[in-house]
N, C-alpha and C positions, 0 to 999 in steps of 0.2 A: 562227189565234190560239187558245189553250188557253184553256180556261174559266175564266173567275175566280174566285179560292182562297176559301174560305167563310172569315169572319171568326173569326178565334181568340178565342171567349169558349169557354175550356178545357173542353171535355167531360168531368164528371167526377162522380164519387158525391155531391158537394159540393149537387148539384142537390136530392139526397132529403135534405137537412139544411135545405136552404134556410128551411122553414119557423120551423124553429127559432132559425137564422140571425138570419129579420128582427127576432125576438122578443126578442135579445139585442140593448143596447145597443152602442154601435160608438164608439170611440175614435176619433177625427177626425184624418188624418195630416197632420206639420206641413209647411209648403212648402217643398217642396222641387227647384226643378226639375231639377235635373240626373237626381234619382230618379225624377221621373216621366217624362222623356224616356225615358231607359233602361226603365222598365217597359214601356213606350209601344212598345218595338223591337220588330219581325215580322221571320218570316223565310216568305218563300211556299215551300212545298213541293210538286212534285207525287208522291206515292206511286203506286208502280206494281207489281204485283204479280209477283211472280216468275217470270218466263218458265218457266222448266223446271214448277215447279208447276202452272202455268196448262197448260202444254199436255199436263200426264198427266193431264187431268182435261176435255181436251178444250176450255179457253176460252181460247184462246193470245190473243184481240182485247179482253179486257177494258178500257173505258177506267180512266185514270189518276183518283186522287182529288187535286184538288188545294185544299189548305187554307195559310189565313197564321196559323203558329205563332205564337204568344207566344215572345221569346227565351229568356223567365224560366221559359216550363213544363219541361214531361218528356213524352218519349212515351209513357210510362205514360197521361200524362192523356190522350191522343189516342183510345189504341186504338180504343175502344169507337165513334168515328167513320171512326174506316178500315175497320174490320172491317166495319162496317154496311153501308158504301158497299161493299165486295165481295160480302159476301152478296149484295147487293138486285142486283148484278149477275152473278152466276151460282155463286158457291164456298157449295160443300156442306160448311161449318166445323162441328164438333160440339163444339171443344174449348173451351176458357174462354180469355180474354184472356191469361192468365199463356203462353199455348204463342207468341203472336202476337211475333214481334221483327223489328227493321232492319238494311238493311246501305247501304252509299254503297261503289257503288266494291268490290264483294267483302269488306269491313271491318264484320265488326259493329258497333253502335251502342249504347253501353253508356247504357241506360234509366235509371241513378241519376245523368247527368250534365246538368244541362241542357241543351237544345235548342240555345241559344246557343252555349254553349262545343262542342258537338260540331260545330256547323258552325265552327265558327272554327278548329277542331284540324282535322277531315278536310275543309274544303271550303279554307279560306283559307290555314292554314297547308301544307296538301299540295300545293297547286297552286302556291304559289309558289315551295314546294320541287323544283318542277318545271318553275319557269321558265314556267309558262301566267299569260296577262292575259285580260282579260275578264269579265265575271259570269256565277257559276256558279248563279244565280238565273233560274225555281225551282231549289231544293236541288232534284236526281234523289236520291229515296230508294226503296230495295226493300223489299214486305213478305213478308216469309215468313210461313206459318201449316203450317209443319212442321221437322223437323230444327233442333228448336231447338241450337244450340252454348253447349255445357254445359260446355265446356270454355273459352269465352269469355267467359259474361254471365254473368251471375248469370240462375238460372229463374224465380226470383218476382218475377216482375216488377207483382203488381196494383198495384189507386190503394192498398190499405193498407199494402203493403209500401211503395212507395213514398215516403207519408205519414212513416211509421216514417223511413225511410233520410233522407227530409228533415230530420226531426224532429232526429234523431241528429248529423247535421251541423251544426245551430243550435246544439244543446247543446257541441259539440266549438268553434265559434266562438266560445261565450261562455266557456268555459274558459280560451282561451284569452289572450283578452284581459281577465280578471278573475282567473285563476287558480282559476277555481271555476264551478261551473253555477250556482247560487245561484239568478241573476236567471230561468233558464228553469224553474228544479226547481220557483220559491216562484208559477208562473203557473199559475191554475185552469183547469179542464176547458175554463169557456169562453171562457178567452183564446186557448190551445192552441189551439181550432177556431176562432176568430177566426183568427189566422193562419192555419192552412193551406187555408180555404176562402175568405181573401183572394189565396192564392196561385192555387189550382183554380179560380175563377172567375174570374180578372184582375180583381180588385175593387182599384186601387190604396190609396184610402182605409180599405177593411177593413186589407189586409197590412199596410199601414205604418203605421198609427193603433196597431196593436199591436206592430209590430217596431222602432218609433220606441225603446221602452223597455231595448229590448234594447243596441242602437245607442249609446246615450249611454252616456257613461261618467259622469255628476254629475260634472263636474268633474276626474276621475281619470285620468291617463294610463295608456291601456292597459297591461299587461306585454307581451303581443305584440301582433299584427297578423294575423288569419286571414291567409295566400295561400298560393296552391296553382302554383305553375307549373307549366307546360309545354311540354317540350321534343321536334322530332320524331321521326320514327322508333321510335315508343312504346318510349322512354326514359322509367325510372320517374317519378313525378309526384314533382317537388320540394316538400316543406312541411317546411321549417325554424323552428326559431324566428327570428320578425322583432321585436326590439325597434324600438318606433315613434320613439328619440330614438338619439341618436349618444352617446360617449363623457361629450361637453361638454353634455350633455340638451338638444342643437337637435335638432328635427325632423327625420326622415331625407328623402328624396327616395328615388322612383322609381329612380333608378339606383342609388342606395346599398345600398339592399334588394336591388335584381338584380346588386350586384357583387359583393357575401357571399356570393351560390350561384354567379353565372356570373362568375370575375374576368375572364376571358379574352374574354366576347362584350359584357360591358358596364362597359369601364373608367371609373374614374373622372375621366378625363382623356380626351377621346377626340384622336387624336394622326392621322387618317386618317379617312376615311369610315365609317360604323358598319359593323359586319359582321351586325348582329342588329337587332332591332324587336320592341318587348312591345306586343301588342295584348288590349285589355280591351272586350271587345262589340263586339269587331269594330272597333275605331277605334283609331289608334294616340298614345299620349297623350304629352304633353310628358313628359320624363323627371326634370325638374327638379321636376316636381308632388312637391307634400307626399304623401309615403307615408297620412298621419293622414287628409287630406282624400279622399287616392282611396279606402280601404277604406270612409269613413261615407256617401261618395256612390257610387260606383262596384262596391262589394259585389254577385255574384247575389242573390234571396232567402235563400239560405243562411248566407247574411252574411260568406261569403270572396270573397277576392278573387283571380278565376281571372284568373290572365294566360299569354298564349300567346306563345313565342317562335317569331318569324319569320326565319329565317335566311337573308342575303343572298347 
């Protein structure tokens, strides 16, 4: 029996702020379960180091590290507890965290995606693409600490780039459903580190006391709807404009919004057995669901709403 995964309270630079952290009042997040369910979601991993690296360097028997991710983080926030746990077991690293990256499966693992949605692209949607059942839990993840692919990831991968590239995607979500950054540009220094050290800690009452704000429209029907689909075979990432009401301004539904991009794998009518399945954290959700409701509950922290298509 493998060891049990250390608890995912997110390893992160978040810790050397903490001070300052407590010192700052904290916006109280409103109830919400379905958000906190999903915050709440892990994924156990066991990382294991890369054979070929391991054995030019003489430690081809390193044990595996095995830790239970937050679905909502980034390997970014990890690193710095992978790395450690290699060190402290034989690898002579010199370089800083930005060299360290993953793979599943020979497939890099693109560090600006969350955790969740990368398992749900290469572990759930690949395997099924391939006709395998069963669980693929722990996630087998590789770490490399060399030959990074530069031609695959992006290289900077630290907690600040990362921070930025998070940052960047809230703002791009509230654009897009407002038409404007406005409500992220007019929030102070420490609302900003409110959220992202509610996100780097798994603090659900920090992140969401302050991304609550963001979230609500006053009353306003969005102009669009962040989502980002995904289809396999890394076929580009779909992100169209989603208006959140139909023609007759009813609310759209799940399949309406997936039949604007895919008319062919999610009809409006389905006339036969589905051919396709949109899965959102890993669960596959009724399709009839309010478009409005699944983006304000069902959003990563990023505040879009990653769906994967499963194809039958």
């Amino acid at each position: 029996m493998p060891p049990q995964p250390a608890q995912g309270k997110t390893p992160t630079a978040a810790s050397s702020n903490s001070t300052s952290a407590n010192n700052t009042s904290t916006t109280s997040a409103p109830h919400n379960p379905i958000a906190k369910v999903i915050w709440e979601g892990s994924i156990p991993i066991q990382f294991s180091w890369d054979k070929a690296e391991a054995a030019a360097v003489g430690s081809s028997a390193v044990e595996s590290f095995f830790y239970e991710a937050q679905r909502c983080s980034y390997f970014s926030l990890l690193t710095s507890h992978v790395r450690k746990h290699f060190v402290d077991m034989a690898l002579h690293f010199i370089g800083d965290d930005a060299e360290v990256w993953y793979d599943y499966e020979g497939t890099p693992l693109k560090w600006h995606y969350p955790i969740g949605l990368l398992y749900d692209i290469h572990g759930l949607q690949a395997s099924s693409g391939r006709g395998m059942n069963g669980s693929l839990l722990p996630w087998k993840v590789t770490v490399h600490f060399q030959n990074f692919p530069v031609d695959k990831l992006i290289k900077t991968q630290a907690v600040d780039i990362c921070k930025d590239y998070f940052m960047a995607m809230i703002k791009e979500a509230d654009y897009l459903r407002n038409g404007t950054t406005k409500k992220v540009m007019n929030m102070s220094k420490s609302d900003q580190t409110q959220l992202w050290d509610g996100l780097s800690s798994n603090n659900y009452d920090r992140f969401w006391g302050m991304n609550y704000k963001l979230m609500q429209n006053d009353g306003v029907m969005a102009r669009n709807l962040p989502i980002r689909i995904y289809l396999p075979e890394n076929c580009p990432v779909i992100q169209e404009p989603s208006s959140p009401v139909d023609d007759k301004g009813q609310p759209k539904t799940l399949r309406q919004i997936l039949n604007a991009s895919l008319p062919n794998l999610f009809p409006l009518v389905e006339t036969g057995p589905p051919v396709a399945e949109a899965m959102i954290h890993g669960v596959i959700p009724n399709l009839d669901t309010s478009a409005i409701w699944a983006s304000q509950n069902m959003s990563y922290p990023d505040n879009f709403l990653h769906v994967v298509i499963i194809i039958k």
